[in-house]
N, C-alpha and C positions, 0 to 999 in steps of 0.2 A: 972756246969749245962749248955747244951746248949737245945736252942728250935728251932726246925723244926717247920719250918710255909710250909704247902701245899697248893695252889691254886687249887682249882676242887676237884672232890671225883666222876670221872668219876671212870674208870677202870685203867689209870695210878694213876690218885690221891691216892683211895682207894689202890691200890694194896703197892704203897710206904709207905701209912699211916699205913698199915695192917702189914707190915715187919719191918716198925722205931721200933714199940712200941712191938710186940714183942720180938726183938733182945735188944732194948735200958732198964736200967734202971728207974725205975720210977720217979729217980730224973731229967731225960733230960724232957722235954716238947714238944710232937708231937700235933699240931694246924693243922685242917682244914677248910679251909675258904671257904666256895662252895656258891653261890644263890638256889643253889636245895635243898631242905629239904630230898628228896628222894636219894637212889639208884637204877640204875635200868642198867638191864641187855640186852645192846640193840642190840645183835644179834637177841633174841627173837623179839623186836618189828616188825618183820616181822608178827610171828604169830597174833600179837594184830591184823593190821593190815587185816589181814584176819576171825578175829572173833574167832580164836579158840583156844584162851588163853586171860584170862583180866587181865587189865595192873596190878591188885595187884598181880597178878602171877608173875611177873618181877621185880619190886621193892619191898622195902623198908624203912622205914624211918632211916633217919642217927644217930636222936641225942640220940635214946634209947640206940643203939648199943656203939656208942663213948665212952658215959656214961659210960657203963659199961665197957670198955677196957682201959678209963682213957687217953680218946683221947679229945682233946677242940674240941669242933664244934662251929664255928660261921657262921651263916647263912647271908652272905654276898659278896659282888662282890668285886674284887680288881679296884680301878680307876686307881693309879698309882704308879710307883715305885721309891723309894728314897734309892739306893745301897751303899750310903756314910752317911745315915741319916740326921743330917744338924749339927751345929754349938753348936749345946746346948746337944745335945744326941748323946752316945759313937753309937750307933745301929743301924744298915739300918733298912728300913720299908718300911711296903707297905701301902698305903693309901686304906683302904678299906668303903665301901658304906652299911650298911646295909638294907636290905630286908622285913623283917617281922619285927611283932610288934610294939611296939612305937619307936621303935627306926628307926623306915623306914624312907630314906632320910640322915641319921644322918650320919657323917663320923667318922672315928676311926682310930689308927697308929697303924699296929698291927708289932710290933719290930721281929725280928730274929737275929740267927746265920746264918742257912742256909735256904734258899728260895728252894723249888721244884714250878717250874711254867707247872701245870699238868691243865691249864685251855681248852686244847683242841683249836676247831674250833670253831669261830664265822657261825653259822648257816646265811650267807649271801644270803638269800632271795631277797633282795632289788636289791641286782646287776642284777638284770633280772626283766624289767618291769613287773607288775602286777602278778608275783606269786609269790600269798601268797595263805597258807594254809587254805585249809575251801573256797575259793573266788574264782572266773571264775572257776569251778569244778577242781579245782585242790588241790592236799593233799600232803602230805611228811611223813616216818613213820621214820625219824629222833628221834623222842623223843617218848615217852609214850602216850604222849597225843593227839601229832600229829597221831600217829597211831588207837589210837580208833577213833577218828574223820574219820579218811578215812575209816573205818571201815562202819562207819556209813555210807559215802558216798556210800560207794561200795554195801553197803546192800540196796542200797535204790535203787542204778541203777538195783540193779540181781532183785527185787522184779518187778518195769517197766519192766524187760526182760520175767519174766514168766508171764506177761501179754501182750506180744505179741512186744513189744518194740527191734527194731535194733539200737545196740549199737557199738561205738569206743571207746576203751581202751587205751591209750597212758601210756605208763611208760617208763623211763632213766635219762635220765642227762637234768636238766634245764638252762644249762651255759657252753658258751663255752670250760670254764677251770674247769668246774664241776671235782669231784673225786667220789668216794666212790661207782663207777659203782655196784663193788659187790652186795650190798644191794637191787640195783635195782633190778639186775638179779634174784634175791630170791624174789623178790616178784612179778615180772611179771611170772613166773612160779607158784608162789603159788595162783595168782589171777586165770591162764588158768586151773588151778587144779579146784578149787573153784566153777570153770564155769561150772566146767564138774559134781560137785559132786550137782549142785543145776540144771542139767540138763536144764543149759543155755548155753552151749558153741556155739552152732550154732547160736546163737543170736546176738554172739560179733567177730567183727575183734579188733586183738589184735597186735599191733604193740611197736616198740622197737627203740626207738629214743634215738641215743648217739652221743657225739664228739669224741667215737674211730674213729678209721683209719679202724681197723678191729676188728669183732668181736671175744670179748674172750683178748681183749687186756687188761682192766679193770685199764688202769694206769700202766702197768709192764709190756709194749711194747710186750705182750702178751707171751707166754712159748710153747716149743717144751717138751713135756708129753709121759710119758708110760703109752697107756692104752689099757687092755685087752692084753697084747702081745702086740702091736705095739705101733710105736711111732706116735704120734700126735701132730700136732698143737693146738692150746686153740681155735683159728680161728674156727679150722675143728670142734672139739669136740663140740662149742655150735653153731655152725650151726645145726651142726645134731639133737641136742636138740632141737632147734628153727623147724626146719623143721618137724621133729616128733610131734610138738603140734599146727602145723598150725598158728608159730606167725610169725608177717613180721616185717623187719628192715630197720632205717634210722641210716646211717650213718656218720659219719665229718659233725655233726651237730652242730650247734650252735643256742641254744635258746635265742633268743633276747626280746621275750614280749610274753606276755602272753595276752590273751581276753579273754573273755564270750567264753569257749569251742574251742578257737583258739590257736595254736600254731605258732608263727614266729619264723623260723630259718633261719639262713642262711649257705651252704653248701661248702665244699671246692674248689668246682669251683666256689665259688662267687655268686651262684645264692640265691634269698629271695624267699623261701618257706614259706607256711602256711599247718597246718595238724590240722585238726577238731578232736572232738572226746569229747567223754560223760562224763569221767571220765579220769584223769591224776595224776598220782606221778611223778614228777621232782625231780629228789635232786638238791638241789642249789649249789651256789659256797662256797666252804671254806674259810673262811679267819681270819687273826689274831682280835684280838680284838680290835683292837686299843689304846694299852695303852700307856701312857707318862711316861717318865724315867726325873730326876732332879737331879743333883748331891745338895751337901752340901752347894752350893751358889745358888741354885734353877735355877740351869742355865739347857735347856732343853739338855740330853742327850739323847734319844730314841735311836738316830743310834747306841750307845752302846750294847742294847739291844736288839733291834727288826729289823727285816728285814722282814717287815709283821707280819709271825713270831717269836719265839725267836732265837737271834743268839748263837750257842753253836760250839764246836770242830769239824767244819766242813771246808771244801776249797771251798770259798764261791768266787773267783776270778771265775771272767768274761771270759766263753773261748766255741769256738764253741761245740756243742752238742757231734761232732764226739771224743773230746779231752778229756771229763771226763772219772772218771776212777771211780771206788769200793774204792778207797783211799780216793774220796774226802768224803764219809759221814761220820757222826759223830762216837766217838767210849765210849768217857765218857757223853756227854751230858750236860756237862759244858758249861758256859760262858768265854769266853776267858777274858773278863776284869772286871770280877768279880766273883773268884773263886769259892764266894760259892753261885752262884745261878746256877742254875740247867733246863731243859727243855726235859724231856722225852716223850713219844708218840705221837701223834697231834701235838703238843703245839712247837717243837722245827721245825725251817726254812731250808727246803730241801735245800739243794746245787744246785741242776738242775731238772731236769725231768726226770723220768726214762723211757716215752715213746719218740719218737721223735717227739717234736715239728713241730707241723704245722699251717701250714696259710693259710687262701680263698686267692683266687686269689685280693682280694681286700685288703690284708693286714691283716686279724682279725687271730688272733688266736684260731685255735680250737683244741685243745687238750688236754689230761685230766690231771689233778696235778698229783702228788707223792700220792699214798694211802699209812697211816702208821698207819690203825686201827688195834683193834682185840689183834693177840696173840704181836705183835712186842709193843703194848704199853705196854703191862705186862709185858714184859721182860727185857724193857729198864726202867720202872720205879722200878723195882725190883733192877737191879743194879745199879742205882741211890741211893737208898735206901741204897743197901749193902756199897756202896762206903761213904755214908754222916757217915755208923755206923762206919765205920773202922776208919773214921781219927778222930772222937769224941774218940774212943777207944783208939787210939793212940798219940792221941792229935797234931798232924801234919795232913799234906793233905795224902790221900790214893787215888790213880782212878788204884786200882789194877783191879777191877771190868771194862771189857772194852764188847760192842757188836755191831758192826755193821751191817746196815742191809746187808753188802755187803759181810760178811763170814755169815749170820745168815739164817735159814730156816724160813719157816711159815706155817702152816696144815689150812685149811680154812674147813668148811664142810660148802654149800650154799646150803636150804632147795631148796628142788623142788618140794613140797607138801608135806601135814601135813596128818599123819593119821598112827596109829600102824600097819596096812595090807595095804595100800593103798598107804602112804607114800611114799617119794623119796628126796637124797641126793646127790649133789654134791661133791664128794671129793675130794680135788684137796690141795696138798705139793709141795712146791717151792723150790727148794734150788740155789743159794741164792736171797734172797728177791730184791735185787739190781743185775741185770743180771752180772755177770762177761765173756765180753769177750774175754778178753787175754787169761783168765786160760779155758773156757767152748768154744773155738772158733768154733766148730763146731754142740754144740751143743742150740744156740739163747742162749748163756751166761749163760748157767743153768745146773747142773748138772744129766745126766739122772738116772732114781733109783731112787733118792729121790724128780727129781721129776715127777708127777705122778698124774690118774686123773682116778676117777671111779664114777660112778652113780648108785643109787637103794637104794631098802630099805633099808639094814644098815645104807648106810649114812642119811636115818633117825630119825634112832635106836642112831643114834653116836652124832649126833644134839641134839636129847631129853635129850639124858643122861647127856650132858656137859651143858644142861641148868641145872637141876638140882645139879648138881657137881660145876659149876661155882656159883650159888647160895649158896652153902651152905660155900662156902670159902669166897665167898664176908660175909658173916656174922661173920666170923670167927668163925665156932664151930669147935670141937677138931678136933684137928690134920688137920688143913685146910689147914696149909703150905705143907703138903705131895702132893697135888694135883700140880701138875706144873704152868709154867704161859700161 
């Protein structure tokens, strides 16, 4: 018998845990350990975000479902990792914290064979003075909750606006090395939609503050596109979108504090800006959780394990920007010095940057992380997943299951407003996820064909549908592994 122990029950989490225990017999044991009672599907929290889906439309609760599939759920946070166990027990373990009930505060050793560390990003609000959620008007549509909160904000600014109220809108990135641009970009278009459908848009300037370089960069040093017949820049493409709905942009930003309605940045010339405004979504910075690693003598290993993130089959040596390659990223998602722990989507430590690093004139860095959300988590924890069944199956190691983001594509659809006739979609395919420019040298590292960029209702139509598609697979009813990841 072997037991798979999962951390998270995001969309790598669940998606691993979804494929173990189908594919595994019921004598192996699949465990997941998440602090979220819920599932939830957080592409949509954009919509929450704008009022026009609630959050029970998006989630879930986990333990009914587990139950029934004959999955453990334990409703708790991992504190630390123990990959040699210690001296009295054959079994590594993870030290886990529980969350609810009586047993809140209390700690527990929850043993494995193999570890999946699917716990994502630490939502790192703190790294940027003064924004937090709900406080000096600003919001986040990060989670569930976070999102009907802004929700509420936003309702309450448009309600002051049709009563005569001139309003600033600010939404992007709240951190220099912020990631996860995309999100943004969905929802400050779904907010100038929003404006326009509650017959307040002239009431609001609506601006767009990020640490790209250029827009349409989004962390992926931005893409050369087929669209409509010609080829495009990501740059050109949401300029044109921006410019069409009358939003304005700051650029090689860096948000450094937050106020009462204030924003301090500083820009890559070095200078320290301030930009006012009614209402704000920042996303924050990413980062690992900070967990602590102990071998069998309790002696602190972390650097085994984490490099912020976790460290897995990556080329993680030190070397200028210009000299990385599509080789150095991961391909099994493995730990090198402990076979059978594992780190797919978020959860596993880029190699480098995939935009080009840059700096103010004053040294700071402003540039955006590595984004590895969405379809690349589902993919990479799927075959995580297929690789942990194969070598229990064969009872030797298997990493026949290999994907890098650097041969692998990705489809994004980024809402641009909510509505069956009124609606509008972003769609936009990458191939590959990691620019290749040896093999793509002419064309910014990317394959042209696949990849590609369109706008309009479908990509509406296409968004709605894979909300409920993706729901219905996250719950696993029949035949849910026929849906892709």
């Amino acid at each position: 018998m072997s037991k798979i122990v999962i951390l998270g029950a995001g969309i790598s989490g669940h998606v691993a845990a979804s494929h173990l225990r189908r594919k595994l017999s019921k004598e192996h044991k699949v465990i997941v350990v998440s602090p979220n009672s819920n599932y939830q599907w957080i592409p949509s929290n954009i919509w929450v975000g704008i009022g026009r889906m609630k959050s029970k439309e998006i989630l879930f609760p986990l333990a009914p479902l587990y139950r029934k599939k004959n999955i453990t759920f334990l409703q708790a946070k991992a504190v630390s990792f123990h990959p040699e166990g210690d001296p009295k027990e054959s079994k590594p373990y993870v030290l886990s914290e529980y969350v609810v009930g009586e047993k809140k505060g209390t700690q527990e050793k929850v043993t494995y064979d193999y570890l999946i560390n699917a716990t994502g990003p630490k939502l790192n609000f703190e790294a940027t003075d003064g924004l937090i959620p709900g406080l000096n008007k600003t919001y986040s549509v990060c989670t569930y909750g976070h999102a009907d909160h802004a929700w509420h904000g936003l309702n309450e600014l448009i309600q002051e606006m049709k009563k005569g109220k001139k309003a600033k809108i600010l939404i992007g990135t709240g951190h220099a090395k912020a990631t996860c641009q995309g999100a943004a970009f969905e929802y400050i278009l779904n907010v100038e939609q929003e404006l326009r459908k509650h017959k307040v848009r002239d009431m609001a300037e609506v601006t767009w503050i990020s640490n790209e370089y250029q827009l349409g960069d989004f962390g992926m040093d931005g893409m050369l596109l087929s669209y409509k017949g010609m080829t495009m820049k990501s740059s050109e493409m949401v300029e044109m979108i921006f410019e069409d709905r009358d939003i304005k942009w700051i650029l090689g930003a860096g948000v450094d504090k937050i106020e009462d309605g204030l924003a301090h940045y500083e820009n890559l010339d070095g200078e320290h800006k301030t930009e006012s405004y009614d209402f704000a979504m920042l996303i924050p910075a990413f980062s690992g959780h900070g967990f602590k690693a102990f071998d069998k003598d309790n002696q602190d290993i972390t650097n085994k394990l984490f490099k912020g993130f976790m460290i897995v089959d990556a080329d993680y040596t030190s070397k200028p920007y210009e000299e990385w390659s599509v080789q150095d990223w991961p391909e099994t998602y493995q730990n090198p010095s402990y076979k059978n722990i594992f780190a797919p989507g978020i959860a596993f430590a880029p190699p480098h940057a995939i935009s080009k690093p840059r700096k103010s004139k004053n040294g700071t860095d402003i540039s955006p992380a590595p984004p590895r959300t969405g379809m690349p988590s589902g993919i990479t924890a799927k075959l995580v997943a297929d690789n942990i069944i194969d070598s229990i199956k064969k009872g030797k190691e298997s990493l026949e299951h290999k994907g890098s983001l650097g041969n692998m594509g990705a489809a994004c659809i980024a809402s641009a407003g909510y509505g069956l006739t009124q609606g509008s979609g972003v769609s936009i395919t990458t191939y590959p996820i990691i620019p290749d420019y040896h093999k793509y040298p002419k064309s910014q590292g990317r394959q042209l064909g696949k990849t590609f960029g369109e706008i309009g209702l479908a990509g509406h139509w296409l968004k709605l549908a894979l909300h409920y598609a993706f729901i219905y697979k996250a719950k696993m009813k029949p035949f849910w592994w026929l849906i892709p990841e």
